[in-house]
N, C-alpha and C positions, 0 to 999 in steps of 0.2 A: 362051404364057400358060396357066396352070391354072386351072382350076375353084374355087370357094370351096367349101370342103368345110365339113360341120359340124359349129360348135363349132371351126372354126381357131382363133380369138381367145382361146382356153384354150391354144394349145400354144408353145412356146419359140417365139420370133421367127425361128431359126434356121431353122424348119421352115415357114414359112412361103413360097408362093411368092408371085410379083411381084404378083398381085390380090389376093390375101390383106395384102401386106404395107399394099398403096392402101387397102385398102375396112379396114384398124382405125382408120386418122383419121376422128376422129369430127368435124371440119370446125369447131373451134374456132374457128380463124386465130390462134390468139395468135401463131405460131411466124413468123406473117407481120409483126411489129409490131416498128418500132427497138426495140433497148434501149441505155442508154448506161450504158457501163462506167467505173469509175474509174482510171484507169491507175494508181494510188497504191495501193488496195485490192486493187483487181480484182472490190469489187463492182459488180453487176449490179443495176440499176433499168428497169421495162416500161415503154412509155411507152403511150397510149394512136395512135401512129403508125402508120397501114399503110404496105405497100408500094405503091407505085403501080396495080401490078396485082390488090390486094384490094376484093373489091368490097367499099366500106364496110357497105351493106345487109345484105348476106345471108352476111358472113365466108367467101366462095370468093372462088377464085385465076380473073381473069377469060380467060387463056389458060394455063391448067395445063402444056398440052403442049407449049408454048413460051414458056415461062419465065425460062427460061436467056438465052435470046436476048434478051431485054429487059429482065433482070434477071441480068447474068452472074456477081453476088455471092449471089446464091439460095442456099439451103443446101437440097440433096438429101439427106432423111434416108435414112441407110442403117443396115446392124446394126452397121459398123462404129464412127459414128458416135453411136448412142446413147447411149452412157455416157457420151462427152467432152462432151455440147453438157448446158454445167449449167445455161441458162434455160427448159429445158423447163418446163414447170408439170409439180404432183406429176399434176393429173387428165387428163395424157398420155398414152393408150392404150398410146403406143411405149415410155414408160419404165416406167410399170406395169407392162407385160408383161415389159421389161427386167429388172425387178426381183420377178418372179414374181409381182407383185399382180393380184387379177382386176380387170375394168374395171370403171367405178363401174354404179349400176344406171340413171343416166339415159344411160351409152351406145346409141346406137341400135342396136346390136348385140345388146344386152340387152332395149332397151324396146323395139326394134318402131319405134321415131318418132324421123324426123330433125330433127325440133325441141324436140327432150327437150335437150340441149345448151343451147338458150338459154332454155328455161325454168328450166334450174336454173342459170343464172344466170354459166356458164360460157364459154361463145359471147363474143365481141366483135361479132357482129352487133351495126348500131345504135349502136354506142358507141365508133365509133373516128373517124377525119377522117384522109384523105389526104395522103402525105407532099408531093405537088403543093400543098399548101393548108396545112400545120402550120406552118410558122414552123420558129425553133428546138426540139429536140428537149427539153433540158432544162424548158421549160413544159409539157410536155406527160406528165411523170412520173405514174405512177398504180401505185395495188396492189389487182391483181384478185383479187377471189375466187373458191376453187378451190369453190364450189358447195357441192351436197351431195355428199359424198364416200363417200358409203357403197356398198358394193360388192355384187355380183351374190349 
């Protein structure tokens, strides 16, 4: 593993090593939450659902490092991956960067404070209910907002 150098989060994803790639999630959870697809469309609707392993409170993954193991449909983002996965949200560090945009200015990479994310209103901390506890998925539809989105 490498050092976080600085100002990594300004440079191509590519360049990025394995800490640098961890520490640009700015700890949303959305990426953790069903979404239900239309097999007709192929659109895409968020639900407000976690995964079992999301802590509802505080939007972290309550065993990050084994994951897999208990969630072996997990999606490991990678670079190869970033482009195809289209429910990212636009205020996703990984696809901003993917798409050369800097990150917004409540990242905490930016603002210093790791609760800049659910002040601006980004974060699903608080606002979600576990997939152990949801019912059906289609009641549980929602459309978040991407914050404020203005950038560093």
């Amino acid at each position: 593993m490498g050092a976080l150098r600085d100002g990594f989060w300004e440079r191509p994803l590519a360049q990025l090593n394995q800490e640098e790639w961890e520490a640009l999630c700015d700890g949303c959870g959305r990426c953790c939450l069903h979404k239900v697809e239309y097999e007709d469309t192929g659109e895409i609707e968020e639900t407000n659902v976690a995964c079992t392993l999301l802590d509802c409170e505080t939007a972290r993954c309550k065993d990050y490092k084994n994951r897999k193991a208990f969630v072996p449909d997990c999606l490991r983002l990678t670079l190869k991956l970033v482009d195809r996965v289209p429910w990212l949200p636009d205020t996703c560090a990984y696809r901003r960067r993917a798409e050369n945009r800097p990150l917004p200015r409540w990242h905490y990479l930016i603002s210093g404070d790791r609760e800049a994310v659910i002040a601006a209103g980004v974060s699903v901390a608080g606002r979600v209910i576990s997939e152990d506890e949801a019912g059906p998925l289609e009641h549980h539809i929602v459309e978040w907002g991407d914050g404020e989105d203005e950038a560093a």
